[in-house]
FIMIRO-339779 format. One line per 3 residues: number of its first residue (from 1); their letters; for each residue x, y, z of C-alpha. Coordinates in Angstrom, 3 decimals. Example, Ala and Ser with C-alpha at 12.3 -4.5 7.8 and 13.67 -1.06 7.14 Angstrom:
2
1) AS) 12.300/-4.500/7.800 | 13.670/-1.060/7.140
//
This chain:
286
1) XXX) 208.658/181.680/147.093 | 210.497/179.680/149.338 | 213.126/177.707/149.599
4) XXX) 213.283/174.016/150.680 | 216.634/173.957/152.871 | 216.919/175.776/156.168
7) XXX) 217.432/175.495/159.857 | 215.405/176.957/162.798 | 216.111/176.369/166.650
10) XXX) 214.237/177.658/170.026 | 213.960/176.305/173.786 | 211.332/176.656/176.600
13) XXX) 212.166/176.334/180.229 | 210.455/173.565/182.598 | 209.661/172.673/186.084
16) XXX) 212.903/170.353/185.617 | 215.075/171.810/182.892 | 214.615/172.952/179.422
19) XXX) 213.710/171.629/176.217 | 214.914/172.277/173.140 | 213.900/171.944/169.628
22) XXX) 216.441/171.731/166.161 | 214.596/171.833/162.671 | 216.272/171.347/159.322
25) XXX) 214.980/171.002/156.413 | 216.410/169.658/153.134 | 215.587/169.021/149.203
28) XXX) 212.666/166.163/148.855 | 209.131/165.719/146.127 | 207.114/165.252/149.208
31) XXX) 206.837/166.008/152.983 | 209.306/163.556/154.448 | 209.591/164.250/158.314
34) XXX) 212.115/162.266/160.480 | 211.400/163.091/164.313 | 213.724/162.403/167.194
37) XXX) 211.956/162.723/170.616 | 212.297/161.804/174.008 | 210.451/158.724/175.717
40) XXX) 208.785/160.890/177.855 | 207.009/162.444/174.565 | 206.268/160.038/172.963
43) XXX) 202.647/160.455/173.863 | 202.321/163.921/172.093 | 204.249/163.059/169.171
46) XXX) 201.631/163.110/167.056 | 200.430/166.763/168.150 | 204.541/167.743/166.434
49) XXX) 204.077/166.169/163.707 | 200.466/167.579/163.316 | 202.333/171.305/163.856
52) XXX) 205.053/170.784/161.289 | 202.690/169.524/158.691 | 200.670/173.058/159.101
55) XXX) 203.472/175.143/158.300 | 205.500/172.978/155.834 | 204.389/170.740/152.719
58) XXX) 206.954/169.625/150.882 | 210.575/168.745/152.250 | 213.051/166.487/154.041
61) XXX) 212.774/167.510/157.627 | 214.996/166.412/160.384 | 213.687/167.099/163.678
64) XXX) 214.909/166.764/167.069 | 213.402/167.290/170.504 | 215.828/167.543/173.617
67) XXX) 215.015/167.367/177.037 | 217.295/168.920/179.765 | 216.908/168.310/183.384
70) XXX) 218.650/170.516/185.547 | 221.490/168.800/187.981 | 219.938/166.527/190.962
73) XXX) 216.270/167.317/189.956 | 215.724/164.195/187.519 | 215.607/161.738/190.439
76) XXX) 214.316/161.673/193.970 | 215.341/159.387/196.871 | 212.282/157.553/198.757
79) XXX) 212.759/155.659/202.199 | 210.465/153.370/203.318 | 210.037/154.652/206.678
82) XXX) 207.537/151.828/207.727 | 210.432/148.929/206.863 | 212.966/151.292/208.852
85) XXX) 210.404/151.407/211.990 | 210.530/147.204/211.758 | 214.314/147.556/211.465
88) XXX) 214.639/149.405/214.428 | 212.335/147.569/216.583 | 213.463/144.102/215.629
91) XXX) 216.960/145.626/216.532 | 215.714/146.848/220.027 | 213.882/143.169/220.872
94) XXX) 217.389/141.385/219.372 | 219.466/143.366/222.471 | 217.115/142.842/224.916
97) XXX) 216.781/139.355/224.040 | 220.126/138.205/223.675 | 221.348/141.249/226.378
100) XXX) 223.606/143.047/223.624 | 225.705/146.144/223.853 | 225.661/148.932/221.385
103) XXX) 223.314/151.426/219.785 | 221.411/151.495/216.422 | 223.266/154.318/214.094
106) XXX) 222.380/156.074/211.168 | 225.544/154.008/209.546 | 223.891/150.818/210.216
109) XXX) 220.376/151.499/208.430 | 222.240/153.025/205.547 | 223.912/149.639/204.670
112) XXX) 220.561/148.758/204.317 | 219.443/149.133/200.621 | 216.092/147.814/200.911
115) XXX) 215.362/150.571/202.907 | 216.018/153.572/200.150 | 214.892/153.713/196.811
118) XXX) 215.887/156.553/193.809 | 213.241/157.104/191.431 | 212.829/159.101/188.435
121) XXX) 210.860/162.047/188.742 | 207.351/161.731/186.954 | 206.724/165.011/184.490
124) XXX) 203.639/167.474/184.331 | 202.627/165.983/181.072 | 200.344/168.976/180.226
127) XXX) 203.080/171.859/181.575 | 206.033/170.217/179.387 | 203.501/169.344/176.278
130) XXX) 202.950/172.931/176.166 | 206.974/173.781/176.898 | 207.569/171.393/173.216
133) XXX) 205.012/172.959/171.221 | 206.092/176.415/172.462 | 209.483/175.491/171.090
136) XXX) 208.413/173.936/168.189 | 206.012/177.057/167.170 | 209.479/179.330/167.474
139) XXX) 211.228/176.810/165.966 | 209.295/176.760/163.420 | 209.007/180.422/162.321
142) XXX) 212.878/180.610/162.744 | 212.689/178.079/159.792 | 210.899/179.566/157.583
145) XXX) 212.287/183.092/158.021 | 215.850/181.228/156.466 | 213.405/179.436/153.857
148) XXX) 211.867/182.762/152.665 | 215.549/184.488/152.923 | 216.811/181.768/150.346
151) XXX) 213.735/181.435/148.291 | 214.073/185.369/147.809 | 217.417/184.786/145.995
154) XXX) 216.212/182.370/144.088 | 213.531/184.162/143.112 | 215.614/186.763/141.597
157) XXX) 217.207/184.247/139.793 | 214.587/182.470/138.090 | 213.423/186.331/137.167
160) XXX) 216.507/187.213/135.404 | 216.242/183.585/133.346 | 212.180/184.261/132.312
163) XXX) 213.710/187.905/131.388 | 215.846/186.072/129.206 | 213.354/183.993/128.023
166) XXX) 211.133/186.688/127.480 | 214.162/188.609/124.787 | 214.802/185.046/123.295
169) XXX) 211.050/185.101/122.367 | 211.018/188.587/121.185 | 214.312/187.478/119.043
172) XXX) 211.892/184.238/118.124 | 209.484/185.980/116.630 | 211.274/188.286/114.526
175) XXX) 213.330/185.234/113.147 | 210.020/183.297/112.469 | 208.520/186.904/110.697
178) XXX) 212.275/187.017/108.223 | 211.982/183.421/107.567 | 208.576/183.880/106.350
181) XXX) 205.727/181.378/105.499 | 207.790/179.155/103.537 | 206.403/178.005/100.065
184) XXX) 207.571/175.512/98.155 | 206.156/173.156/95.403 | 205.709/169.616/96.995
187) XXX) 208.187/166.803/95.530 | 206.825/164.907/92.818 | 206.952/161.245/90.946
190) XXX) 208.382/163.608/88.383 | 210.839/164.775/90.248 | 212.299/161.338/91.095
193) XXX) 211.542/161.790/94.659 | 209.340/159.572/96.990 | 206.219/161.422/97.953
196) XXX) 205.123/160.349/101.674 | 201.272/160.627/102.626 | 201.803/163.144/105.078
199) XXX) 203.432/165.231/102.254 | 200.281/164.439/100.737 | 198.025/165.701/103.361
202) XXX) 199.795/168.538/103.428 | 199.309/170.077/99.770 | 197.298/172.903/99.397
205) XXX) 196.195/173.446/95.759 | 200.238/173.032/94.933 | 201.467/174.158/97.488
208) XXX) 202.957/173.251/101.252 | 203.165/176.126/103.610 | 205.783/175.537/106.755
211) XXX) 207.061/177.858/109.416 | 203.653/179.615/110.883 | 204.588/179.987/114.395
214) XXX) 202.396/182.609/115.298 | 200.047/180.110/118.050 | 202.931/178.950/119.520
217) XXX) 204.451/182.016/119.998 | 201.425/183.344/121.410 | 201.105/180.677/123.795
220) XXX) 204.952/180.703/124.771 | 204.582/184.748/125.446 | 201.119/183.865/127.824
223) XXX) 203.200/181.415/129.527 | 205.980/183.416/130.435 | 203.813/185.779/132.027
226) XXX) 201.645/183.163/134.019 | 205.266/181.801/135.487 | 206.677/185.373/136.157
229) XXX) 203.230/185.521/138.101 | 203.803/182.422/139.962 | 207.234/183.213/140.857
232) XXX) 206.026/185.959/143.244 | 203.627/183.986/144.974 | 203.996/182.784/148.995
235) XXX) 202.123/179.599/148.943 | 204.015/176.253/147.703 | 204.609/176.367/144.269
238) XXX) 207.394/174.225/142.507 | 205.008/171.468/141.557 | 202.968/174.469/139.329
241) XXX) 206.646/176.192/137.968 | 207.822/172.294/137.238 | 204.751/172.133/135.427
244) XXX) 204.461/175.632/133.261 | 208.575/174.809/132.414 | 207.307/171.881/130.680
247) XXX) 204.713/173.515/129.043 | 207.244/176.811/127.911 | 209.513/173.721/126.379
250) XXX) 206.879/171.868/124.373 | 206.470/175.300/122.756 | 210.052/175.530/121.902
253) XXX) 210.231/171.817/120.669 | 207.502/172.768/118.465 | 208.857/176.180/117.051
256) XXX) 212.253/174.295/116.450 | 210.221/171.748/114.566 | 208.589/174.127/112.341
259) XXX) 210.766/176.285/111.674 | 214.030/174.741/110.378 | 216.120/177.956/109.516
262) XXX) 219.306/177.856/111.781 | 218.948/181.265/113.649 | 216.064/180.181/115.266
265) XXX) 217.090/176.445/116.436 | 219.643/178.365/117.972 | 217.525/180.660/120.036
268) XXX) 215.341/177.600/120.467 | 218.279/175.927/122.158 | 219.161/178.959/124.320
271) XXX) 215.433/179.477/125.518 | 215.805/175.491/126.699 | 219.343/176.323/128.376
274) XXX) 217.397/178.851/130.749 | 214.118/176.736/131.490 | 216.960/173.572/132.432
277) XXX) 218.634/176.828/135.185 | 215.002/177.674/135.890 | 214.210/173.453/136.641
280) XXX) 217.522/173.021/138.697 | 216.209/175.723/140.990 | 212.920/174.359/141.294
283) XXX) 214.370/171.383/143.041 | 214.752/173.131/145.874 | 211.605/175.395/146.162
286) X) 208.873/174.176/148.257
//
């Protein structure tokens, strides 16, 4: 079991810098991931969201990508030596034509910005795909090691309710068995009572029987088990517990319905107090 909140981070060095990667992950139905890279990676952003879909299926994730480039290696400066030659020389013709004094100096071509140009540094696609998805793998297991931790004590939590649910049921039948199979002698025109058809139906040579429980106890007991089973399973599985809670309260709507006798609507009602504990905490497993 795991849970669906949790946070993982990891970096990888680069020819440039570092990158880092953040991961969080919060309560959602379905896989929800909101991804935060650089321009730079844009062009492998599918291959991170490929990754995160492998290890995680259901879940708001919030992930960011940063890229650190170490001081004075972003950016490089270019001269273009070929327009400084063309400076020089038309300098050199412009003295001896016009007989001037003076010498060219390094201060002089510097005013010149045409003749310098800073660039960005282009990346090693390949070098600093590998860097992300390096990060993102670490990331990643760092993730799902505080997913697992949490999911553990909820785990233990949603066992100590099905415990409980398992005495209630115990308490359930042994209510049903000192209520009994009810008999009574269906109401009559005689009796100046309205007789409805499902009263009817429901005569068997004189009389009505109410209160056998016995199927859905049965049922109720084999569910228990099947989500007690569940519960200690790795793979995703709130969408199966959401589902067997609903089937453990349809059991307990049905026993309550039956059996009208007031210690068991009680235990009915506390059985439905831990599946609603049990369905809060299935919110947040994955």
């Amino acid at each position: 079991m795991k849970s669906m909140t949790g946070y993982g981070e990891a970096s990888q060095n680069i020819r440039l810098g570092k990158v880092s990667v953040q991961i969080r992950s919060l309560n959602h139905r379905h896989l929800d991931l909101q991804l935060r890279v650089p321009r730079e990676y844009m062009a492998f952003e599918e291959d991170i969201r490929k990754s995160v879909r492998e290890k995680i299926s259901r879940g708001r994730i919030d992930l960011y990508v940063n890229r650190y480039v170490n001081k004075g290696r972003a950016r490089k400066l270019d001269m273009d030596e070929e327009l400084v030659g063309q400076y020089i020389a038309g300098v050199k013709q412009l003295k001896k034509k016009f007989k001037l004094a003076g010498e060219i100096d390094v201060a002089l071509l510097a005013d010149i910005p045409e003749l310098f140009h800073v660039r960005e540094i282009e990346i090693d696609s390949a070098d600093e795909q590998s860097a992300v998805l390096k990060a993102l793998a670490a990331a990643l297991k760092k993730l799902d090691q505080a997913r697992e931790r949490e999911g553990g004590h909820m785990r233990a939590d949603m066992e100590e309710q099905i415990d409980h649910l398992k005495r209630i049921t115990v308490d359930l039948e042994a209510r049903a068995a000192e209520n009994g199979i009810r008999i009574q002698k269906p109401a009559t025109a005689s009796d100046g009572q309205n007789v409805s058809s499902a009263d009817k139906s429901s005569d068997l040579g004189g009389i009505v029987l109410k209160g056998d429980v016995n199927e859905e106890l049965v049922r109720l007991k084999a569910h228990l088990l099947t989500l007690a089973k569940v519960a200690r399973e790795r793979e995703p599985i709130g969408k199966r517990i959401d589902f067997m809670l609903q089937e453990v309260n349809r059991e307990l709507n049905t026993i309550s319905s039956k059996v009208a006798y007031l210690p068991v609507v009680q235990l009915v009602l506390q059985g439905k107090e831990r599946v609603e504990k049990i369905r809060e905490q299935t919110q947040n497993i994955e």
